[in-house]
mmCIF entry with sequence, helices, sheets and N, C-alpha, C, O atoms, coordinates in Angstrom:
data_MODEL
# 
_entry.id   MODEL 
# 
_entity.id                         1 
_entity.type                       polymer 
_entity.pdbx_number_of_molecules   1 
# 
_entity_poly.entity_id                      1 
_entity_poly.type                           'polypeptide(L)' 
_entity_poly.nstd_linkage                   no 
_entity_poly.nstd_monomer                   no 
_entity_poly.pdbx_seq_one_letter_code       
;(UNK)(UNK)(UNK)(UNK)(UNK)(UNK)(UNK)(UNK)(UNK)(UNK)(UNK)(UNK)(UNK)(UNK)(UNK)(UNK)
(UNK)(UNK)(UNK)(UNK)(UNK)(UNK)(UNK)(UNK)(UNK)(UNK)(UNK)(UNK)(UNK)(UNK)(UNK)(UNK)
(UNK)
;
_entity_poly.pdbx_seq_one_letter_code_can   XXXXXXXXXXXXXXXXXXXXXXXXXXXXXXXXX 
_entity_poly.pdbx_strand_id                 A 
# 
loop_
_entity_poly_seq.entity_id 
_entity_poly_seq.num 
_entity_poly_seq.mon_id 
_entity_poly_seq.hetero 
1 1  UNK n 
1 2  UNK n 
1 3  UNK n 
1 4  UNK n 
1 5  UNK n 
1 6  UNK n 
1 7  UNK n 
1 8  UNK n 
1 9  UNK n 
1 10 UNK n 
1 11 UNK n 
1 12 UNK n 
1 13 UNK n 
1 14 UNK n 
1 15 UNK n 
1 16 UNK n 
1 17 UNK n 
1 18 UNK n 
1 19 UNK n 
1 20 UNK n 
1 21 UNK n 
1 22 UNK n 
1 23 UNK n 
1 24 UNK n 
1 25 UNK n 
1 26 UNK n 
1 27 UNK n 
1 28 UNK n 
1 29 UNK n 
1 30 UNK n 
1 31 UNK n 
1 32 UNK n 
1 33 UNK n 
# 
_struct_asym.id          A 
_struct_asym.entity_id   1 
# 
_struct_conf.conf_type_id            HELX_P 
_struct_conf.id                      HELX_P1 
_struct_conf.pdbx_PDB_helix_id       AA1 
_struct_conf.beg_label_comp_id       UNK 
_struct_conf.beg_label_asym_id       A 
_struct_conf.beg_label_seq_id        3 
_struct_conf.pdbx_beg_PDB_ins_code   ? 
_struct_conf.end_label_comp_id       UNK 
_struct_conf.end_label_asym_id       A 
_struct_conf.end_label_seq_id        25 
_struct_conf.pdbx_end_PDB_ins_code   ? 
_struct_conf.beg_auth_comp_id        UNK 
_struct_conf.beg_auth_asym_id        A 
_struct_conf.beg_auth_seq_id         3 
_struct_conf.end_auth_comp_id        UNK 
_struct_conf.end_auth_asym_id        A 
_struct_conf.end_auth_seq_id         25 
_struct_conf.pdbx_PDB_helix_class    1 
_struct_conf.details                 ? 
_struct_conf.pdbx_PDB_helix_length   23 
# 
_struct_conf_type.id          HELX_P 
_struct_conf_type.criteria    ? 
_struct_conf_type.reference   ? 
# 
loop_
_atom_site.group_PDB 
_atom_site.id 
_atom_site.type_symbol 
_atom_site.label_atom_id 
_atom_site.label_alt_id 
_atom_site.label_comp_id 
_atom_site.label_asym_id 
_atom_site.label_entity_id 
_atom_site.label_seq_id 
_atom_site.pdbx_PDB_ins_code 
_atom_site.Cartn_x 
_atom_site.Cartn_y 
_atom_site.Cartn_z 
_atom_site.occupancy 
_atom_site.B_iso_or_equiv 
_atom_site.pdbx_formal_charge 
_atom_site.auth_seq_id 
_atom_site.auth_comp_id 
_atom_site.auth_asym_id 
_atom_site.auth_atom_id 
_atom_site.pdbx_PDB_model_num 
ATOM 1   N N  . UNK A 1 1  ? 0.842   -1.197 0.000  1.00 0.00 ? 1  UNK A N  1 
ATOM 2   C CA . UNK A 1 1  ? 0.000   0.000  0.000  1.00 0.00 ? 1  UNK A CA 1 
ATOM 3   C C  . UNK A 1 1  ? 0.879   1.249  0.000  1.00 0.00 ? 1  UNK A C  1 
ATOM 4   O O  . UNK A 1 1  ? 1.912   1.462  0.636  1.00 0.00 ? 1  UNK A O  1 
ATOM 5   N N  . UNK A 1 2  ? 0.191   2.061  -0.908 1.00 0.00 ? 2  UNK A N  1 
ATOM 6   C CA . UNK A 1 2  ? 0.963   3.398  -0.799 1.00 0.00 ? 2  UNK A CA 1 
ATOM 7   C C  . UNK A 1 2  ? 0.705   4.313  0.102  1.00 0.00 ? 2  UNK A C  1 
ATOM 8   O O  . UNK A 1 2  ? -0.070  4.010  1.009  1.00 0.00 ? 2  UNK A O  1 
ATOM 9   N N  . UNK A 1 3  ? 1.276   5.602  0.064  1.00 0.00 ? 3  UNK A N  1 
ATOM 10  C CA . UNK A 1 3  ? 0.938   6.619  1.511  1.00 0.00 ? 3  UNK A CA 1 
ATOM 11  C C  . UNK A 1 3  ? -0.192  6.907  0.783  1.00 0.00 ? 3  UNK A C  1 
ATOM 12  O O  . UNK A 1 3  ? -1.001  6.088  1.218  1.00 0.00 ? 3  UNK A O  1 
ATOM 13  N N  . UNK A 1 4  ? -0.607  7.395  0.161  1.00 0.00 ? 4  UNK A N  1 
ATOM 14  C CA . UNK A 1 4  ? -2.427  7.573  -0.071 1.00 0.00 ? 4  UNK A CA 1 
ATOM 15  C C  . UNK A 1 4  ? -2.920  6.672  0.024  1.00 0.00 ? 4  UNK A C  1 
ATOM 16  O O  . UNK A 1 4  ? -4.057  6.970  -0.342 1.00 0.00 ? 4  UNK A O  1 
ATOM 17  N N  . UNK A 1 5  ? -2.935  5.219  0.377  1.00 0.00 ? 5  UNK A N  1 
ATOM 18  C CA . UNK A 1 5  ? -3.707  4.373  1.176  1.00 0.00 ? 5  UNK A CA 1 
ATOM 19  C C  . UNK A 1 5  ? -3.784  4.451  2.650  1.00 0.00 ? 5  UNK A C  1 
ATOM 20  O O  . UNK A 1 5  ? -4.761  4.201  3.356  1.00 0.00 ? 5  UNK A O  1 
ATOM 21  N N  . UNK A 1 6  ? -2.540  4.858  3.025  1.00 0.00 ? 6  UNK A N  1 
ATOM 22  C CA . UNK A 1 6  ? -2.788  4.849  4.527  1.00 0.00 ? 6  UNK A CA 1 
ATOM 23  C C  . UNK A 1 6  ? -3.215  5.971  5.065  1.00 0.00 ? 6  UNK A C  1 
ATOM 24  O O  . UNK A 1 6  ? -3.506  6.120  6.251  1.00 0.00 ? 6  UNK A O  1 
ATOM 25  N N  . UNK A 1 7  ? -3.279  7.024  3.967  1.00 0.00 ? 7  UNK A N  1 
ATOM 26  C CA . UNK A 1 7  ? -3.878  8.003  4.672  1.00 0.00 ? 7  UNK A CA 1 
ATOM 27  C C  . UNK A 1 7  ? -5.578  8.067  4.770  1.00 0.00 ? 7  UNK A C  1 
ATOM 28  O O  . UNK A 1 7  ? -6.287  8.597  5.626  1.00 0.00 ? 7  UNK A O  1 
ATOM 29  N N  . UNK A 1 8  ? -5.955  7.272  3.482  1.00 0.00 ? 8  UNK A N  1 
ATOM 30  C CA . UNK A 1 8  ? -7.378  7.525  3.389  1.00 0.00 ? 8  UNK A CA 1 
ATOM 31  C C  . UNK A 1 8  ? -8.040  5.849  4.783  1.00 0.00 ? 8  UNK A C  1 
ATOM 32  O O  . UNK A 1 8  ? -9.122  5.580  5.305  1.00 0.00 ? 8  UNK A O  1 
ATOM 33  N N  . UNK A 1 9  ? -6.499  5.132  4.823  1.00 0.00 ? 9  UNK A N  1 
ATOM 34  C CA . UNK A 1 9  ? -7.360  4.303  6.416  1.00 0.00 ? 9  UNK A CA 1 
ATOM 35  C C  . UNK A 1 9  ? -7.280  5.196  7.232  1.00 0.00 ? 9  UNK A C  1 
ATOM 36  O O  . UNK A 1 9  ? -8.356  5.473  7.762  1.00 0.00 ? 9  UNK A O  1 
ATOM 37  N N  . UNK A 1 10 ? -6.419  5.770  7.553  1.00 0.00 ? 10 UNK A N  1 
ATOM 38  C CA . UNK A 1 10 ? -6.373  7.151  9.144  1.00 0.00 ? 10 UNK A CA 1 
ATOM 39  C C  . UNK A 1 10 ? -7.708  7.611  8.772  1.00 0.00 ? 10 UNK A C  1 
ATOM 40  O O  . UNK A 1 10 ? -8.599  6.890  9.223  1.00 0.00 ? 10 UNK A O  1 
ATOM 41  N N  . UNK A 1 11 ? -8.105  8.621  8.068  1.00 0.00 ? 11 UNK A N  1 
ATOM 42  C CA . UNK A 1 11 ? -9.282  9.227  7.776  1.00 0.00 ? 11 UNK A CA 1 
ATOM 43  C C  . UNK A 1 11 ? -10.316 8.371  7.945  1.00 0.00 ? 11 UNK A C  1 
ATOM 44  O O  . UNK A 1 11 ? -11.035 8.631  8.910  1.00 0.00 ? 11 UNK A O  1 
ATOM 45  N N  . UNK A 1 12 ? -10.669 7.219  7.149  1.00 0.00 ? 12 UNK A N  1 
ATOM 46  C CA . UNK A 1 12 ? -11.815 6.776  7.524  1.00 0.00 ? 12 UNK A CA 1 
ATOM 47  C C  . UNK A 1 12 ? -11.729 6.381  8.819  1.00 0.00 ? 12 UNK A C  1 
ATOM 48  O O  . UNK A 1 12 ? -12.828 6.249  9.358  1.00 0.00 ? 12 UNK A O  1 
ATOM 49  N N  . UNK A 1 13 ? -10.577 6.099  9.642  1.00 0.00 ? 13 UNK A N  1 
ATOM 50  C CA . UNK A 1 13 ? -10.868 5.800  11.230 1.00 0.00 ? 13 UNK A CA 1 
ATOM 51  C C  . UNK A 1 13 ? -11.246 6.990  11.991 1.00 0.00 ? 13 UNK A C  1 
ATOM 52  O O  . UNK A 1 13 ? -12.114 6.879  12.858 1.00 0.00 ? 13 UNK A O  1 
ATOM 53  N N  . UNK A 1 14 ? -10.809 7.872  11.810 1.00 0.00 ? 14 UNK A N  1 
ATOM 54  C CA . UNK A 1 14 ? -10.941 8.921  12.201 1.00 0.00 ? 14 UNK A CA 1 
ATOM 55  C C  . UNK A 1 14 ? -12.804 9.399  12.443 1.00 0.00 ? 14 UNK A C  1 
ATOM 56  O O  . UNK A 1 14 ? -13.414 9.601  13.493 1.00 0.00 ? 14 UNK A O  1 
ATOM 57  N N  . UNK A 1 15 ? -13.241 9.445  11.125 1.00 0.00 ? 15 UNK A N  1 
ATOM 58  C CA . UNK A 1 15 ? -14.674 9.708  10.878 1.00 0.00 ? 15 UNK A CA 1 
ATOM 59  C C  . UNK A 1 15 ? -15.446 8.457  11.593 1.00 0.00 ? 15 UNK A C  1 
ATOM 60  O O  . UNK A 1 15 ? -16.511 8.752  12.136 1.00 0.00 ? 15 UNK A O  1 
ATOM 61  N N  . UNK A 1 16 ? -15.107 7.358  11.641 1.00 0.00 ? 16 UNK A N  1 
ATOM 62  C CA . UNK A 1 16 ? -15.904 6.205  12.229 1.00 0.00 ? 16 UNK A CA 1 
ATOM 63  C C  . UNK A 1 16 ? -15.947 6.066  13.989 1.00 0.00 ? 16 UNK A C  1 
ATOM 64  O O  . UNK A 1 16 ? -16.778 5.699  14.820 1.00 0.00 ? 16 UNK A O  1 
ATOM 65  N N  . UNK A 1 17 ? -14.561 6.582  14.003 1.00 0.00 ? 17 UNK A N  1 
ATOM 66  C CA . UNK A 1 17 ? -14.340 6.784  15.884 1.00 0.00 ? 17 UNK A CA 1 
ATOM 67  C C  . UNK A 1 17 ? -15.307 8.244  16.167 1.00 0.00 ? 17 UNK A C  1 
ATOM 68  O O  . UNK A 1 17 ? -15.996 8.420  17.171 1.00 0.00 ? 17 UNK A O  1 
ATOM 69  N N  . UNK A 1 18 ? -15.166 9.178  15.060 1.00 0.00 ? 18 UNK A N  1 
ATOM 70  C CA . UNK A 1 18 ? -16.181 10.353 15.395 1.00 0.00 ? 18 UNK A CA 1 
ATOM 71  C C  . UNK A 1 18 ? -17.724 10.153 15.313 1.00 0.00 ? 18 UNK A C  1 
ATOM 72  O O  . UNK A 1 18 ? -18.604 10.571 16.065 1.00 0.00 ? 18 UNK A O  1 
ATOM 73  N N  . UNK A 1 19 ? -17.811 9.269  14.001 1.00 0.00 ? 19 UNK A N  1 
ATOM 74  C CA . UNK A 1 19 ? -19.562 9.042  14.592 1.00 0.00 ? 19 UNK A CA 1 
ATOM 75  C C  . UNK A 1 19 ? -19.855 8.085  15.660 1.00 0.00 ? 19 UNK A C  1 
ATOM 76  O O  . UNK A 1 19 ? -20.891 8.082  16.324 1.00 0.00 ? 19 UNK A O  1 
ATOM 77  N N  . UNK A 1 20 ? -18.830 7.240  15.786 1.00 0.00 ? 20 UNK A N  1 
ATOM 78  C CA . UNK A 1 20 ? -18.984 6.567  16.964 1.00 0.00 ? 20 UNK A CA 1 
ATOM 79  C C  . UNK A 1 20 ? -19.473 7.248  18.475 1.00 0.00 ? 20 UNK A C  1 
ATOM 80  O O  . UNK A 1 20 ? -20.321 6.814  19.254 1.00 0.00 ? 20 UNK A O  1 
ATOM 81  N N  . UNK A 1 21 ? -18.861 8.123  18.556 1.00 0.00 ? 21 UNK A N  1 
ATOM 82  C CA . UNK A 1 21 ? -18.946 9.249  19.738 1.00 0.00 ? 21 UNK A CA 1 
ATOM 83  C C  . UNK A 1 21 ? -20.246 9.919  19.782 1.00 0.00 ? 21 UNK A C  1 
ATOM 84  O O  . UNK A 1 21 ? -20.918 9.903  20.813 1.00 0.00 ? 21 UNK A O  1 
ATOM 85  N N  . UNK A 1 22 ? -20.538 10.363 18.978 1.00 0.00 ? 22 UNK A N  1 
ATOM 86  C CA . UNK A 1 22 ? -21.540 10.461 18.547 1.00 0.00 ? 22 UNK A CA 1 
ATOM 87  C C  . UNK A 1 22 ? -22.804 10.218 18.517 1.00 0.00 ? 22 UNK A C  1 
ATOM 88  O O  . UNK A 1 22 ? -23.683 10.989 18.904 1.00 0.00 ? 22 UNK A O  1 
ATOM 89  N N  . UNK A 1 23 ? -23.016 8.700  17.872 1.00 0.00 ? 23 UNK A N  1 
ATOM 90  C CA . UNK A 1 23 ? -24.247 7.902  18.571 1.00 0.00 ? 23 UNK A CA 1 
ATOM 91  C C  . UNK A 1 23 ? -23.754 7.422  19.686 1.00 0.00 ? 23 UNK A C  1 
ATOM 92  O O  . UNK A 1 23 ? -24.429 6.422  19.931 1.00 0.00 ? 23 UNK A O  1 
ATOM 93  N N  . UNK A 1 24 ? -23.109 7.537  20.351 1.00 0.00 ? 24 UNK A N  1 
ATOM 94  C CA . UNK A 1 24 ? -22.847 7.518  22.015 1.00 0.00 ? 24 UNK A CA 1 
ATOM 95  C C  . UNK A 1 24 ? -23.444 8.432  23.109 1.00 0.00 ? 24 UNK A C  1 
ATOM 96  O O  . UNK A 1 24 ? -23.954 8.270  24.218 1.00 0.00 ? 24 UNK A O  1 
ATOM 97  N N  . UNK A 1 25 ? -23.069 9.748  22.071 1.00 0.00 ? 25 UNK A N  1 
ATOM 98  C CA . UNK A 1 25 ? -23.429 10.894 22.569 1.00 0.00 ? 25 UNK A CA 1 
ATOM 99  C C  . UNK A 1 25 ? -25.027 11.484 22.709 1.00 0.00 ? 25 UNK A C  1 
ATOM 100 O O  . UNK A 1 25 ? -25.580 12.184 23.557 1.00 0.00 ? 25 UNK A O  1 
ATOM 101 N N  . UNK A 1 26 ? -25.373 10.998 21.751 1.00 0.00 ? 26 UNK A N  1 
ATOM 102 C CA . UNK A 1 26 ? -26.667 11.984 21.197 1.00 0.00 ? 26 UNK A CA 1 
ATOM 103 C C  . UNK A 1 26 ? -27.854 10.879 20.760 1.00 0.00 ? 26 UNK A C  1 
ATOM 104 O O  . UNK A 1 26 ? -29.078 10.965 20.658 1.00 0.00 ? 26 UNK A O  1 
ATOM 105 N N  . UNK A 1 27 ? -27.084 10.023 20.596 1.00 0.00 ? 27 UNK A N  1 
ATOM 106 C CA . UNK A 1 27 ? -28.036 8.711  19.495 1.00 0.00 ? 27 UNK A CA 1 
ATOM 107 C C  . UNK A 1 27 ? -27.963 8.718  18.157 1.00 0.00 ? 27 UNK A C  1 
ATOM 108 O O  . UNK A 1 27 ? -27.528 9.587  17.403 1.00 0.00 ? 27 UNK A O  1 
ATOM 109 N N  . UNK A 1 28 ? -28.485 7.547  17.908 1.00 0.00 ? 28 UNK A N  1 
ATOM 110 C CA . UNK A 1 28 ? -28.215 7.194  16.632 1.00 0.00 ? 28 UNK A CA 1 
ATOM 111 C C  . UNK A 1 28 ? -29.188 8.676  15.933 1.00 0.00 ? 28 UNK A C  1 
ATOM 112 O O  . UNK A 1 28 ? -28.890 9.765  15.441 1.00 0.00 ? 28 UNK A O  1 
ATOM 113 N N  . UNK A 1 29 ? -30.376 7.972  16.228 1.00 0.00 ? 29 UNK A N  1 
ATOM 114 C CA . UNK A 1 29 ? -31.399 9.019  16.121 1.00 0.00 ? 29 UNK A CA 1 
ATOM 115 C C  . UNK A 1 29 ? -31.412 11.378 15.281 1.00 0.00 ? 29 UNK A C  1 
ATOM 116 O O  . UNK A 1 29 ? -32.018 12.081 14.472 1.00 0.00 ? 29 UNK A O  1 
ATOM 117 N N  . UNK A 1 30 ? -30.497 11.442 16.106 1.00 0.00 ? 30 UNK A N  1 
ATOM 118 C CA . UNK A 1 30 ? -29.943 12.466 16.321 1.00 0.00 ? 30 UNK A CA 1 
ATOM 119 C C  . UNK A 1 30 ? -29.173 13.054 15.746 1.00 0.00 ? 30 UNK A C  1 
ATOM 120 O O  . UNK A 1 30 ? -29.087 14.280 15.684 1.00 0.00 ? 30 UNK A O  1 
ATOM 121 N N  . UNK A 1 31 ? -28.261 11.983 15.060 1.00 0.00 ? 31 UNK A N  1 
ATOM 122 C CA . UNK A 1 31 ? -27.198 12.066 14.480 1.00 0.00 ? 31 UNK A CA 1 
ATOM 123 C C  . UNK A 1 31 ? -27.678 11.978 12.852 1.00 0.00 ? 31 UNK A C  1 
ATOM 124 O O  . UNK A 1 31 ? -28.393 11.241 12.174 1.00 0.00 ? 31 UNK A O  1 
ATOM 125 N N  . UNK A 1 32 ? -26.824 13.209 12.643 1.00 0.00 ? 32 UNK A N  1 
ATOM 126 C CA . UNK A 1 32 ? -26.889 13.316 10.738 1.00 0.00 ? 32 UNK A CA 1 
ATOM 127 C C  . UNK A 1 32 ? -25.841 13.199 10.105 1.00 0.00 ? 32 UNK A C  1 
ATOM 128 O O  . UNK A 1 32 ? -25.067 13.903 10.753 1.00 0.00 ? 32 UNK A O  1 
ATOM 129 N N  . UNK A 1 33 ? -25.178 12.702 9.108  1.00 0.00 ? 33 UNK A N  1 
ATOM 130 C CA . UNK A 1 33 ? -23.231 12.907 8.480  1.00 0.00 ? 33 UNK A CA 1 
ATOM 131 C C  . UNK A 1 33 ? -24.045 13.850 7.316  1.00 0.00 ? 33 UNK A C  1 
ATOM 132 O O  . UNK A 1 33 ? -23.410 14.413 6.424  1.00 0.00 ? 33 UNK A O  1 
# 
């Protein structure tokens, strides 16, 4: 894998640990992307 692969895994972890928090936070419900 090249560095633009590993950057676009950081990113999508990034966004998935953030909605994670998220519907943690607020609910699924609640939550819009």
């Amino acid at each position: 894998m090249g560095v633009r692969d590993d950057q676009k895994l950081a990113t999508r972890e990034k966004v998935l640990l953030a909605a994670r928090d998220l519907f943690n936070d607020i609910g699924y419900e609640e939550t819009t992307i």
